[in-house]
N, C-alpha and C positions, 0 to 999 in steps of 0.2 A: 205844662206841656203834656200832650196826650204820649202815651206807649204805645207798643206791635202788639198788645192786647185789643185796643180800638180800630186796627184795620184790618176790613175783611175782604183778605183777596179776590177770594170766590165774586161778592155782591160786584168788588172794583170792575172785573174783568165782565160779568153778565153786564153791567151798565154800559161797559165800553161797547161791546158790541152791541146792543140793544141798540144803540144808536149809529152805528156805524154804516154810513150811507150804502158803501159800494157791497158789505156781506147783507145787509138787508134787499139788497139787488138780487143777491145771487141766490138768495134763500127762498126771493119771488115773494118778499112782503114782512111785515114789520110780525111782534110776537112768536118769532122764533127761535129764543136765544134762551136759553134756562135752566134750572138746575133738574128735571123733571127729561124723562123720557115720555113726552108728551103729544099730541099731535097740536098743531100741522108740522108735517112734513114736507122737504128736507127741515131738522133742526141741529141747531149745535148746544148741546149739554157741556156746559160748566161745573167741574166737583175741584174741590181741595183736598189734595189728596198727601197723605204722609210725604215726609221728605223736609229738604232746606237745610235753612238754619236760622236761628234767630238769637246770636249772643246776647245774652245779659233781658233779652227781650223790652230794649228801650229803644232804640232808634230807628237802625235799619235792620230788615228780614229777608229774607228770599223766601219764596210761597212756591209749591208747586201744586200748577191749577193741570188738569185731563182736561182736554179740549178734544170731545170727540162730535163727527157729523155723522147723523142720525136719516137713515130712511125710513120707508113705510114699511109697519109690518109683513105688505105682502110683496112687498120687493119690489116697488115698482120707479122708486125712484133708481136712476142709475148710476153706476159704481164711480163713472167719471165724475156726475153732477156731486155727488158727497167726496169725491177729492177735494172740486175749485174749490168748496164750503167749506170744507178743511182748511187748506191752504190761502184762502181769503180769511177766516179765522185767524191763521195764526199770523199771517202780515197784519192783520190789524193791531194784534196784539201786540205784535215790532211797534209801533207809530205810538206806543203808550208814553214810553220817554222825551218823547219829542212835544208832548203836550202842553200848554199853558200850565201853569200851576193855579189851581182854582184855591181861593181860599174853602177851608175845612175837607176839601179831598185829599187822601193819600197821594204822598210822589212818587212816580215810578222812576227808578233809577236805567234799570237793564232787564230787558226780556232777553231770555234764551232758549232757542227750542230745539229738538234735534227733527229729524223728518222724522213723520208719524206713519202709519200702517195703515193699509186693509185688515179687518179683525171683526166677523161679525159677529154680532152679539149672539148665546147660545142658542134663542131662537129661531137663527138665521137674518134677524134682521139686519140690513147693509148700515156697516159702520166703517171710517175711518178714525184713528185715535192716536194721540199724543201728548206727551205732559210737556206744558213750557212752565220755566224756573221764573218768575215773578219778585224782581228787588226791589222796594218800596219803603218808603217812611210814612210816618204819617204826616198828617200836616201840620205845620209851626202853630204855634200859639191857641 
């Protein structure tokens, strides 16, 4: 049986949204979800960041992923449009529990998030940001 050595929050949550029909709407096109402060813009950046907990590190974990929405460096997306991308974000991230259990992917148990911020980055580039708490096993057998 695999451990919380073998699942990686971070990849679980960029896959989820990578595909996630209605934030791929909102983002105005699919290759915008990733671990990279990259263009196109709006993007949403996935990191794993310190935090949780992972007793005994065999079954179940809590991960905490930053889920922040990302504009242009010259500021031209708007502060509203990197809200919904946020907040589409992080409802997607809710619907993870509710998911089929696919054989060899991680189970998510419970997402938590609290609301996230305006925070932009030192550049001035326009960001919203938030960490949501990620509890997951990995998968059976």
């Amino acid at each position: 049986m695999p451990d919380l050595a073998s699942l990686d929050a971070e990849l679980l949550a960029v896959d989820w949204l990578s595909n996630h029909t209605e934030l791929t709407g909102v983002l105005g096109g699919p290759g915008r979800v990733g671990a990279r402060n990259a263009p196109p813009y709006p993007r949403i950046r996935i990191t794993q960041v310190p935090g949780g907990s992972a007793p005994g590190w065999r079954w179940l974990g809590t991960f905490h992923i930053q889920v922040e929405a990302l504009g242009d460096l010259d500021r031209s997306v708007a502060r509203p449009t990197l809200r919904l991308a946020f907040a589409t974000a992080v409802k997607a991230l809710h619907e993870l529990p509710a998911r089929p259990a696919l054989p060899g992917q991680p189970v998510v148990t419970a997402v938590q998030a609290p609301t996230g911020g305006w925070l932009p980055e030192p550049t001035g580039q326009g960001r919203y940001v938030g960490v949501v708490a990620l509890t997951a096993h990995p998968a059976a057998g």
